[in-house]
C-alpha positions as a printed Julia matrix, in Angstrom:
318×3 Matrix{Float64}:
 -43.84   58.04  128.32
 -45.56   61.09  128.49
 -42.7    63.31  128.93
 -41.23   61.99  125.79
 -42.47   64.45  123.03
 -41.98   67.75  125.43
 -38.04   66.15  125.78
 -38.19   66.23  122.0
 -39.47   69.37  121.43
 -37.08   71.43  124.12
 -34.18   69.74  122.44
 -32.86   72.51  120.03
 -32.71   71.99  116.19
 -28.81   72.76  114.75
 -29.11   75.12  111.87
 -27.77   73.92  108.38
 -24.23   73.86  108.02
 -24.22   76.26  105.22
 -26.33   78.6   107.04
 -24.11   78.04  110.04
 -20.76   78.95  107.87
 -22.26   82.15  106.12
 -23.63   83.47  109.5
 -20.41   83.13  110.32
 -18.29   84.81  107.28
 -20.76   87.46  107.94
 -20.0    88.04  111.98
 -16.05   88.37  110.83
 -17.07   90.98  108.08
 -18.76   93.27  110.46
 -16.03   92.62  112.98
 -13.46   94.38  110.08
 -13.2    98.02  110.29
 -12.87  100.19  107.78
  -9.78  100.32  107.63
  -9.66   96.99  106.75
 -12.46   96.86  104.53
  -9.86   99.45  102.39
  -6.94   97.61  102.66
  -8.35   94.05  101.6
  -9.96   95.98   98.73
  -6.86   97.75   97.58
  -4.75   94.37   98.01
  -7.07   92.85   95.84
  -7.95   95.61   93.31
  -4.32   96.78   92.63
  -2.91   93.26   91.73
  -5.91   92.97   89.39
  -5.47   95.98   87.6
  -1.58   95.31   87.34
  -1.86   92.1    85.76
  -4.73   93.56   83.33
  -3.17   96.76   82.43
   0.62   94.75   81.9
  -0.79   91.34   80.92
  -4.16   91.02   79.29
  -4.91   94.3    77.67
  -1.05   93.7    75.58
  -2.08   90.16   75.22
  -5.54   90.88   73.3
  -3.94   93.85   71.76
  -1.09   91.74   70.38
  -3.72   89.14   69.06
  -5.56   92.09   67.54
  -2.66   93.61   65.7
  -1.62   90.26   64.45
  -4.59   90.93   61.59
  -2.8    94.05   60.58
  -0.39   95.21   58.36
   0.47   98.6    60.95
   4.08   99.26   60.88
   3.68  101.36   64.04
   4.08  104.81   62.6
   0.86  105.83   60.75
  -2.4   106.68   63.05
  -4.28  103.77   64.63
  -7.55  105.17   62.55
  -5.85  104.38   58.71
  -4.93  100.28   60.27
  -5.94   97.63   57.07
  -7.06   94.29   58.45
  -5.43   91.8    56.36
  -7.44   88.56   58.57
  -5.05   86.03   58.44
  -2.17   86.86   55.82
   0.25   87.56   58.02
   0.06   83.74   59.53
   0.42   82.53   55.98
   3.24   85.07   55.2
   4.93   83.2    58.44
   4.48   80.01   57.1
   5.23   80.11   53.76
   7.72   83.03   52.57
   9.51   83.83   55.54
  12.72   81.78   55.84
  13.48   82.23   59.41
  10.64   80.79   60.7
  11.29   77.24   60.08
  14.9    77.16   61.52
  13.18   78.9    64.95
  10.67   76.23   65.35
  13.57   73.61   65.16
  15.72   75.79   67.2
  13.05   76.16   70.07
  12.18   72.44   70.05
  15.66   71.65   70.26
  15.94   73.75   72.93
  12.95   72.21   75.0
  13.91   68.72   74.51
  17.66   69.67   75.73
  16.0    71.1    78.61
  13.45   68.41   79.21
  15.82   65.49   78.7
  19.22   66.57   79.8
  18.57   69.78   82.36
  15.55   68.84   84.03
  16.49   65.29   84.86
  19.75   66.47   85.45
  18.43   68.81   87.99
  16.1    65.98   89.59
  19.17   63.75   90.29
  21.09   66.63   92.7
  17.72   67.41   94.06
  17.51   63.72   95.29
  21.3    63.89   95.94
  20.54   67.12   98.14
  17.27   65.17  100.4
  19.77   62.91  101.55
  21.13   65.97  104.14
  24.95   65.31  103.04
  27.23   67.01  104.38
  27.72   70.53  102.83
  24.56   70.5   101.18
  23.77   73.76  102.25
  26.84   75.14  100.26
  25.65   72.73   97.21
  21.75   74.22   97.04
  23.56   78.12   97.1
  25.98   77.1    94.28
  23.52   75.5    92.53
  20.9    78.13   92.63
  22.9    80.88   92.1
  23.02   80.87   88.47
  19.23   81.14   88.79
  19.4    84.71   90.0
  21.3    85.97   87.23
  19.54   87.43   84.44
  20.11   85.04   80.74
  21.93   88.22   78.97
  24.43   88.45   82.19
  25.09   84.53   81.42
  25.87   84.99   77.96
  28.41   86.94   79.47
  29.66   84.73   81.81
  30.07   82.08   79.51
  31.62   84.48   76.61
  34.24   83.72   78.83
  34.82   79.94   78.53
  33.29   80.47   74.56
  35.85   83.23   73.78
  38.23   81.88   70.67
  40.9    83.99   71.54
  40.86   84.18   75.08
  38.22   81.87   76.11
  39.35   79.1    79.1
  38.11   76.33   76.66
  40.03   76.71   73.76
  42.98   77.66   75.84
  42.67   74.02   78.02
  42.33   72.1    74.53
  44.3    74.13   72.4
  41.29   74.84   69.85
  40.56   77.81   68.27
  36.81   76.69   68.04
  34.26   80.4    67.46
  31.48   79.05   69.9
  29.25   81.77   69.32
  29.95   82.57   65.87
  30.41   79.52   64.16
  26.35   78.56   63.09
  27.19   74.76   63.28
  28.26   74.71   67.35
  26.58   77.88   68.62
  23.19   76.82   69.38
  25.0    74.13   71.36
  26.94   76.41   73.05
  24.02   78.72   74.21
  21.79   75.59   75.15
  24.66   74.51   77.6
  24.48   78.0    79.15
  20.6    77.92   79.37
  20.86   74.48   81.05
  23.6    75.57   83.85
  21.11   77.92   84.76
  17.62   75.54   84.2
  19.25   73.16   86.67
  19.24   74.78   89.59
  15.85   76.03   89.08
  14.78   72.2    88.84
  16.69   71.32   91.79
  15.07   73.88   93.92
  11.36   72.97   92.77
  12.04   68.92   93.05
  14.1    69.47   96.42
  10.65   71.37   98.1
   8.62   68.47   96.52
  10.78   65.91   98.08
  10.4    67.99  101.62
   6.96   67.04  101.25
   6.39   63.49  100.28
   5.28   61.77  103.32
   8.16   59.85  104.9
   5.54   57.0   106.24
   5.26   55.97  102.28
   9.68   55.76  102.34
   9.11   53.49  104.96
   6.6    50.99  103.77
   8.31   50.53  100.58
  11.42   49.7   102.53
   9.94   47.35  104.6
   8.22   45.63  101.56
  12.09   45.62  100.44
  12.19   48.25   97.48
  15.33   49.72   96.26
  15.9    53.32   96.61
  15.59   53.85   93.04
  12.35   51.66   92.8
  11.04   53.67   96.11
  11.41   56.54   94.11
  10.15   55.95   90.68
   6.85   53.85   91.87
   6.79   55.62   94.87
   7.7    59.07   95.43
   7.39   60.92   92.06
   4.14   59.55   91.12
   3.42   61.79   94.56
   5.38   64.81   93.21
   2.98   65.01   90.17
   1.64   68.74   90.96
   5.75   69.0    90.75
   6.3    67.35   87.85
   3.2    69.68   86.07
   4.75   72.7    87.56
   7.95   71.56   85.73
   6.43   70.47   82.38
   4.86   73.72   82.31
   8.33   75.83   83.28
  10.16   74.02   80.9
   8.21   75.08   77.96
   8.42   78.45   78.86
  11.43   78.57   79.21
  12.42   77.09   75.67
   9.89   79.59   74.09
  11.19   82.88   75.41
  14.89   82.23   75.34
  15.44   85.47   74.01
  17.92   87.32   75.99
  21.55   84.85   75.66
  20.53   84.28   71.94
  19.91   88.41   71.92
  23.32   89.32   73.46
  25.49   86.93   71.27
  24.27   87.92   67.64
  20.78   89.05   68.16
  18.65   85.4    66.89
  21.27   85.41   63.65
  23.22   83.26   62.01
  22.18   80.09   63.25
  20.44   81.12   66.5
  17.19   81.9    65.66
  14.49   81.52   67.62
  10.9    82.82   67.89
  11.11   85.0    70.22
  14.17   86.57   68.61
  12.14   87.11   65.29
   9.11   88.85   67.53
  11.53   91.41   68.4
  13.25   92.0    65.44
  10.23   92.46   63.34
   8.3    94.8    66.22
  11.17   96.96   67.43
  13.68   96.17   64.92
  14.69   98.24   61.11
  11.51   96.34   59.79
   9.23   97.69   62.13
   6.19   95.06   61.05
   4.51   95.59   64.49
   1.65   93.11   62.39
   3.9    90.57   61.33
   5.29   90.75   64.72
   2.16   90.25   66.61
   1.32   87.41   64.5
   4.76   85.97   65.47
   3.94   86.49   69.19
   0.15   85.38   69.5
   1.8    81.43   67.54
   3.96   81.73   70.62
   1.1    82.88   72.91
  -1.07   80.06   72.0
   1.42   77.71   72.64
   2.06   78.76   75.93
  -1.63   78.49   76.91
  -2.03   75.07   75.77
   0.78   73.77   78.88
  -0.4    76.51   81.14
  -4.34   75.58   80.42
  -3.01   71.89   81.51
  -1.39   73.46   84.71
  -4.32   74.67   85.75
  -6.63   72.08   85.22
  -4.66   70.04   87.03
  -4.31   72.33   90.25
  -7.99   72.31   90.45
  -8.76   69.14   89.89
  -6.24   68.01   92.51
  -8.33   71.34   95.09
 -11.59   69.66   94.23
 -10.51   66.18   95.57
C-alpha cells in the first residue's frame, strides 16, 4: 500500500488536447521550408487579391456610384451625390423597369419549376447505370459548356421564320425572336436546354453520395421508389438542393447574354441585367442610374447566397 502514491506519481500526466494539437501545427510549420512558406503564401495571397481587385472593390464601387448622377465622362472630383434619387427614378418614371422584374421572375420560376425538376428526373434516370448513360450525361451536359450568346445562335436556327427547322416542320411563319408576345418564351426554352444539364450534373453527384444503407432500409420497410426518394433521399441532398436554389436565382438574374444577342433586352425581352448595360455602356451612358440598377440586382443576389452560406456552416459546425 505503500508503493501506491510513488505508482501514481511516475505515471505521466497527458498534456491538454489543445495544447497537444497546436504543438503539433507548430512541429509541421517548422518542418516547411521556405520555399514552402512562399508558395502557401502566394497561393493564398494571389486568389485574395483577385477576387478583391475583380469582385469587391467593383462591387462597393458600383454601390457607391449608384448615389450619383456621373455619366462617366466628366472628372471623378465634379461627381453630385443625389442619395437615393436614382432608386426612385427606377421605380417610378422609368418604364422598363417593371416589365424586367416580371420578365426575370418569369424566368426563375420557368427555371425552378420546369428546368430544374426537369433536370432532377434524368439525374435519377442516369443513377440507375442504364445502359448508355455515359453517352446521355455528355449529351446532356454539353449544352452547359457553351456560352448563352453561342445558344442564341444555335437556336436562331430552329427560331428562324424563314429558314428556321420549326416553322418549316409546321408550316408557320411564326417570328420567335421578334414577335414581343412569343419571344420571351422562346429564349426561356433555350435558357432551360442549357439549365438542365447543369441540374442533372449537380443532382447526379448528390445521388453518388446518399448512403445506399438508407435505399435499403426503406426497401425493406417496403417503400416505393418514388416514396424512397422523396422521404428519403432528397431530404439527404439538402446542401444540393441549397446549392440549386441558390444557382437558379442567379441564373434568372443575369440572363443577359441570349436576351443581348437577339435584340439587345428590347421589345419584349427586357430584363435587368439588360437595362444595367444599356444605361452604363450604352448611348445613355448613366453610369449612376446604372449602378443603381446593378446594386437592386446585387442585393438580391446576396439575400440566396447569404442563405447558402449559412447553411454550409451550419451543416460544418454539426
Amino acid at each position: 500500500m505503500s508503493d501506491l502514491p510513488l505508482i501514481q506519481a511516475d505515471r505521466a500526466v497527458p498534456p491538454p488536447a489543445s495544447t497537444t494539437s497546436t504543438g503539433g501545427r507548430r512541429r509541421r510549420l517548422r518542418l516547411l521550408s521556405r520555399t514552402d512558406r512562399v508558395v502557401i503564401t502566394l497561393m493564398v495571397l494571389v486568389p485574395l487579391l483577385l477576387v478583391t481587385g475583380f469582385v469587391w472593390l467593383p462591387a462597393a464601387a458600383t454601390v457607391l456610384l449608384s448615389g450619383t448622377n456621373w455619366d462617366g465622362i466628366g472628372p471623378l472630383n465634379e461627381i453630385e451625390f443625389v442619395g437615393a434619387r436614382n432608386y426612385s427614378d427606377v421605380v417610378n418614371i422609368y418604364p422598363p423597369f417593371v416589365p424586367a422584374i416580371q420578365h426575370n421572375l418569369l424566368w426563375l420560376a420557368a427555371l425552378f419549376v420546369v428546368a430544374t425538376p426537369f433536370g432532377m428526373f434524368l439525374a435519377v434516370l442516369l443513377d440507375k447505370e442504364l445502359r448508355g448513360s455515359r453517352f446521355y450525361q455528355t449529351a446532356l451536359y454539353l449544352p452547359v459548356v457553351l456560352s448563352l450568346a453561342l445558344i442564341g445562335f444555335v437556336w436562331q436556327l430552329l427560331y428562324s421564320r424563314d429558314q428556321g427547322l420549326i416553322n418549316a416542320v409546321f408550316g408557320s411563319s411564326i417570328d420567335w425572336y421578334g414577335d414581343s408576345n412569343v419571344n420571351i418564351w422562346a429564349v426561356m426554352v433555350a435558357s432551360g436546354w442549357r439549365h438542365v444539364g447543369y441540374i442533372m450534373l449537380l443532382y447526379l453527384a448528390g445521388l453518388k453520395g446518399v448512403d445506399p444503407s438508407l435505399r435499403e432500409a426503406a426497401a425493406v420497410d417496403g417503400a416505393s421508389e418514388s416514396r424512397t426518394f422523396f422521404r428519403v433521399v432528397f431530404p439527404v441532398m439538402r446542401p444540393i438542393n441549397i446549392i440549386v436554389l441558390v444557382v437558379t436565382v442567379i441564373e434568372s438574374l443575369r440572363a443577359f447574354d441570349l436576351v443581348w444577342v437577339v435584340n439587345k433586352g428590347r421589345n419584349g425581352l427586357e430584363l435587368i441585367s439588360a437595362l444595367v448595360t444599356q444605361n452604363v455602356v450604352g448611348e445613355a451612358s448613366r453610369i449612376g442610374f446604372g449602378s443603381a440598377l446593378a446594386t437592386i440586382m446585387l442585393v438580391v443576389s446576396l439575400v440566396f447566397i447569404t442563405i447558402y452560406l449559412a447553411t454550409v456552416m451550419r451543416e460544418n459546425r454539426e
